[in-house]
Structures are given as C-alpha cells and as structure tokens.
N, C-alpha and C positions, 0 to 999 in steps of 0.2 A: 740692415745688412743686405737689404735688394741688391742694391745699388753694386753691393762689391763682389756678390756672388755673380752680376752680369761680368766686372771687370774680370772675375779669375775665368768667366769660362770664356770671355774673349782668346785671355793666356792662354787658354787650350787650343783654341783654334788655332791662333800661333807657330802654340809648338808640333801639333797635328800637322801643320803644311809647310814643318821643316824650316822654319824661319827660327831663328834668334833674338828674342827681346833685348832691346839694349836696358842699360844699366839705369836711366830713367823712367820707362815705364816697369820696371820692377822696384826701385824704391818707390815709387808712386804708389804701390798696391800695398808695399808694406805699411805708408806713413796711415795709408785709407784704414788699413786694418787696428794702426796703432789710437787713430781718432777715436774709433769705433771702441777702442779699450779691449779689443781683442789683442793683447800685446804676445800672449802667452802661442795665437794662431801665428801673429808677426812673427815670432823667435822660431815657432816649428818651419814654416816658409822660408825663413833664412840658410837652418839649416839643409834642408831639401836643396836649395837652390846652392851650398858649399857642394854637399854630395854631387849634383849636376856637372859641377864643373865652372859654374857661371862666377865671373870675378862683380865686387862692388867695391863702390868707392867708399870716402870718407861721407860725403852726403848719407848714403845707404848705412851706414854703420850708428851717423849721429842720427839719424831719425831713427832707429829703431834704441838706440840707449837713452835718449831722450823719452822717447815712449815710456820704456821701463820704468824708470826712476817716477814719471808721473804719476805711474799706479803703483809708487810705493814697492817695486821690484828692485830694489837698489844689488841687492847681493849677484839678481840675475845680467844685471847691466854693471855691476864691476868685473862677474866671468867672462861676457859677452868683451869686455875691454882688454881683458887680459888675452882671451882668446884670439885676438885680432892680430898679436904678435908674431899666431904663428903663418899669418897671410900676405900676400903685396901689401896691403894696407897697412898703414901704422897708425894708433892713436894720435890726436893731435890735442893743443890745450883746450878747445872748445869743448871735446868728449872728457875730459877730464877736469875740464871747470862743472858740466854737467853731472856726473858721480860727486864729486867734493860738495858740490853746494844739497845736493838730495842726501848725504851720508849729515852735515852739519844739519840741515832740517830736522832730520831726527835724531840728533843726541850722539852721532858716531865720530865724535870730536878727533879720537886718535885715529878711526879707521882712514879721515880724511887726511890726516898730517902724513900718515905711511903712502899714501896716494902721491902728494905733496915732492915729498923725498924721493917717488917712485919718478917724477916728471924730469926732478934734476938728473938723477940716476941715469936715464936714458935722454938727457941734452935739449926736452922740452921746457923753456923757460918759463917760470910763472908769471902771470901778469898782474897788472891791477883787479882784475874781477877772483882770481884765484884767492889773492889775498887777502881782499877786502870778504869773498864767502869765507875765508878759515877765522879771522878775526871776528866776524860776525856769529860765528858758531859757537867760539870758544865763550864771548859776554852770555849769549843767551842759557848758556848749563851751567854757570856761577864759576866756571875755573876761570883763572885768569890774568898769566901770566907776560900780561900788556907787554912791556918794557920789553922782555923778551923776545918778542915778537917783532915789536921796532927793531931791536938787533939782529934778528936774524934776516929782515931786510933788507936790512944794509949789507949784511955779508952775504947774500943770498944776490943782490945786486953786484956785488963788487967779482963773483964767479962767473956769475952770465951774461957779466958786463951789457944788461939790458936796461940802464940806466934807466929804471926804473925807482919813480919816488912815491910815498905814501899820498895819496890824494884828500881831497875834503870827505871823502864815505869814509875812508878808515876812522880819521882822525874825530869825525863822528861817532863811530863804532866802540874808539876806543873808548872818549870819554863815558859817553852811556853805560858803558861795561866800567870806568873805573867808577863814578856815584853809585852804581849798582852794589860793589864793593866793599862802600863806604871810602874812599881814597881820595877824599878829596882833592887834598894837597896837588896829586900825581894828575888829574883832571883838572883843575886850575892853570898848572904848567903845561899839559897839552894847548889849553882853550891860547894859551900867551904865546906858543910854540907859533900856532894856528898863525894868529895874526902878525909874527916876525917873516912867516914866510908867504904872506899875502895873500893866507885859506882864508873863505868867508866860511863860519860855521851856519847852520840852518838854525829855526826858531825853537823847532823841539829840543835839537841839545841844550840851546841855552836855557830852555827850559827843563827841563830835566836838570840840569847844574844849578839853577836856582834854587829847586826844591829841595836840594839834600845843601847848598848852602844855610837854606833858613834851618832844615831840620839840626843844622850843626850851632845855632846860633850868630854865624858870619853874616850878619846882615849889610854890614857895609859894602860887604865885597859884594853883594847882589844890589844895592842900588847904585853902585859903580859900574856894576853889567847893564844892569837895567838902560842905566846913562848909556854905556857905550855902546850898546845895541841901536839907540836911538840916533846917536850920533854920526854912526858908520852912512847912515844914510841907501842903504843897500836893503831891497827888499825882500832877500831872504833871511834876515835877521833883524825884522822889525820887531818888536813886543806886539803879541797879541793877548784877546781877551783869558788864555788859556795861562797866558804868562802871567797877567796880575791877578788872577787865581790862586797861580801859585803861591805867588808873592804874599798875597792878602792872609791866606790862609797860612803861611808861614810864622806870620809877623803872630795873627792871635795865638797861635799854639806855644810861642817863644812870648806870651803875653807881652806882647808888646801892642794891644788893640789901639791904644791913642796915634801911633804912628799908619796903623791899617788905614784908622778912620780918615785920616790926612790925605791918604793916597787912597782912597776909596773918594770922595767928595773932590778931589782934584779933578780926575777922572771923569767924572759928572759935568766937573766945569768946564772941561776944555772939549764936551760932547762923545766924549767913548760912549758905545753902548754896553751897558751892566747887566747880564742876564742874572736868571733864576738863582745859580749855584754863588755868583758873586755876592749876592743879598744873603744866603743861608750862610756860605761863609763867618760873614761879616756878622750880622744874628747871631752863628754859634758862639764863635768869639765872644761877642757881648755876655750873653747869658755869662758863661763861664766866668764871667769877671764879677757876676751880679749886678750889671749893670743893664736892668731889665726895661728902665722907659728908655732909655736910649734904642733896646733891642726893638721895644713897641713903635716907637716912633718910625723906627728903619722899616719895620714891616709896612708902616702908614704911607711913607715916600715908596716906599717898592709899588704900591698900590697908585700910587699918582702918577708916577712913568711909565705906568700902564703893562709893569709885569709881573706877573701874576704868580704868588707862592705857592708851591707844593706841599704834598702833605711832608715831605720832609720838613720844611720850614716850619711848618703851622705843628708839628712832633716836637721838636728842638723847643720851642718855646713855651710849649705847654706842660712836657717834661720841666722846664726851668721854675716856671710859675709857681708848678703844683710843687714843688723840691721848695720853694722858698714861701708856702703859706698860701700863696695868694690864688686861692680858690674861684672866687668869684672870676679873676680876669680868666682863667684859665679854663673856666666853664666857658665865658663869653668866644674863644677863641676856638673853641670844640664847637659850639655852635654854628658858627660862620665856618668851619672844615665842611661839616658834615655835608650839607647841600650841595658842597662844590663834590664833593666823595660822591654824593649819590647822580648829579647830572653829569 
C-alpha cells in the first residue's frame, strides 16, 4: 500500500492548490485501491468523491463494480449499479454482464435472470456474452430449462431487433447442461442443429456427449461421432486421447470389452500414444469379465511401451486375482508394487 498512500497524498496536494483532478487520475487511484483488494476503501472514496461534487464516467463506475464482484462483493456491486441511476451516468451491458456473470458464479441463478429483464426493461440489449453467462449458470446448479432459453432468444431477439443468434459457447453450454441432465435425445438434436447451421462444436462437448452416449448403451451413435469428428477435418473437434478414454471405458462398463479391445490395439497400430488410465481402463474391463491372462498380458505390453502402472492398476488386478483364487499371482504382483511404492 506504499505505493498508493504516495498517490492519495499526491491528491492532496492537488486538491490543497485548488486544482481539480480529472476523472482519470481519480479512477486511476480507485482501480489501484481495487488491485490492492481494498475494494471496501475503493467504495468509501467513491462516495466521498459523489459528496464532493466530482462527476465519473462509465470507466470509473466499471472498475470499481468490477473490483467488487472479484472479491465476492456481488450485493455491494449490484447497489453500486442500481445506484448509478440516480447519476449522469447510466449502466451499460458491460456493468451488467459483470454482476450477471459474478451472481451465476455463485448459485444466484434467478438474481441474474431479474438483472436480465432489468437490462430489457430499461432498452439495454443483451448480447452474446450476457447470454452465454445466464445459460452457463443455469447448467452448472442442475436446473435447466435449455429449450426455453433458445426461445426466449429468439423472442428476446426479435424485440431488440439486435439480430443477435446463439453462438458455438451456447450451443456448447447447452449440450453439456442437457447430458448433465441425462437428455440425451434433446443434446443429440442440438450437436445436428450445430452442424445444419455451420457451428463447429469443441472436443470436450463431444466428449462429454460420448460419455453419457456409452453410459446409455448408444454405442453406435458414438462411433458415428467418433467417425464424424474425424472426418470434419477441423482441429477443434479432433478425437483426443481423453476421447477414447471415454469411449474405452464406456464400451467395458456396457461390457462390451471385445469391441474396446479392437479399438484399444487399433489405436496402438496407427501410433496414438496410450497412457497410464487407458491401460487401467482397459485392465479393469478385463478383470470384470474374468478374463485375467488377457488383463496380465495387457499389464506385460503396458510394460514394453514403456508406461509404467500405478498403484491403481497393479489394485484392480490384485483385487481380481485374490477374488478369483489365484493367490500366488497376486502375491507375485504385490511384490513387484511394493518397491515401486516405496522408491
């Protein structure tokens, strides 16, 4: 705080020799004071400087609601907004994309939508960052009246005639929020939505859609993504190693391991690299089937492509062993852990 106690007793000198600071070097001392996380010194300065007499802009107003909301001040930066109404200054959507998206961070899902309505209310139009934080808030607290939402965009477009259309972050958002749901169906139709109107979606939703794919048993409809992902040739929606993870571990839980295996040694052959959780995967699977040399074997090749099991792995297998008799190997496998455990 050196540093800003020199700048406030500059202000003094300032104001002692009858000069008037302009409206940049006082949001300047405020934004200093907001770094600092003295937000609460920021706000008393503010109003000192209302009582004065001194006017500020929009700059001066969003750096100090900005401030707030950083440290978790949201109630004091939505009065701080409201109170702006009764000054020259008027909110604009950046201050109030600021408040919506800090109110949806933590959980104030409705406080945000009343904000929302409060922008139309007074002829500030929503944008795409508005929408895309209220859509984003609403997936993450489990409510989730997608559809809805798409509709009130469009009506919500067709008032403020800001021709404004849902972007690839929504259409992300949505989906992730309908699998979250279990919806599939309604997440399926988005992903085909997507690509009738030329969205590329990113690798996590496809991922994420794959996982509650296999968890549903739709396996087709995921090596058909799989395919089309591949296809599109676009590099944010290539299959990554976290994608046939999914997939892998999909396929054993729907025991379907012979098809894993297929696409596990495919994989291998065309040079993917397989880390740690792909092998344990693939391991767990097996065990579960009882198909235990197959799981030892897989541990032996994990070993010769030079990556190296954790004790998860070397857990899973000895759990299966000792559950099916087989004592001896599963001594031998507790053996060869331990050293690795203890270096």
């Amino acid at each position: 705080m050196g540093q800003m106690d020199f700048a406030f007793s500059i202000l003094g000198k300032i104001l002692k020799n009858g000069n008037q600071p302009d409206i940049i070097t006082l949001t300047t001392l405020m934004k200093g004071l907001c770094i600092n996380t003295n937000v609460w010194e920021a706000l008393d300065f503010h109003d000192d400087l209302m009582a004065k007499g001194f006017l500020l802009d929009e700059v001066s107003y969003g750096t100090l609601i900005n401030g707030l909301c950083k440290t978790r001040q949201i109630r004091a930066a939505n009065k701080l907004l409201q109170s702006m109404k009764r000054h020259l200054v008027k909110p604009n959507v950046v201050m109030y994309n600021i408040v919506i998206n800090s109110l949806c961070k933590y959980g104030f899902v409705n406080e945000a939508r009343d904000l929302c309505n409060e922008m139309i209310d007074v002829g500030i139009p929503l944008n795409i960052i508005t929408y895309n934080t209220l859509i984003r808030g609403v997936s993450s607290i489990g409510r989730w009246p997608a559809t809805q939402f798409l509709n009130e965009m469009e009506v919500f477009n067709g008032i403020i005639k800001s021709g404004l259309k849902p972007d690839v972050i929504i259409y992300n958002i949505l989906i992730n929020g309908y699998c979250k749901m279990k919806r599939i169906d309604e997440a399926m139709n988005l992903f085909k939505e997507m690509h009738r109107k030329n969205l590329v979606p990113n690798t996590i939703t496809c991922s994420s859609l794959i996982d509650d794919l296999c968890k549903y048993g739709k396996i087709s409809y995921v090596q058909d993504l799989i395919n089309e992902m591949h296809d599109s040739g676009h590099p944010r929606i290539q299959p990554n190693l976290c994608t046939y993870n999914i997939f892998i571990d999909g396929l054993c839980k729907g025991r379907r391991v012979g098809t894993a295996l297929k696409i596990f040694w495919n994989l291998l052959t065309i040079g993917h690299y397989l880390n740690v959780w792909t092998y344990t995967i693939l391991i767990n699977g097996l065990c579960k089937e009882d198909m235990f040399d197959e799981a030892i074997n897989l541990l032996s090749k994990m070993k010769e492509n030079g990556c190296f099991p954790n004790s998860i792995t070397y857990e899973i297998l000895i759990r299966a062993l000792l559950k099916k008799g087989e004592n001896d190997k599963a001594k031998e496998l507790l053996h060869e852990l331990v050293p690795r455990e203890q270096g």
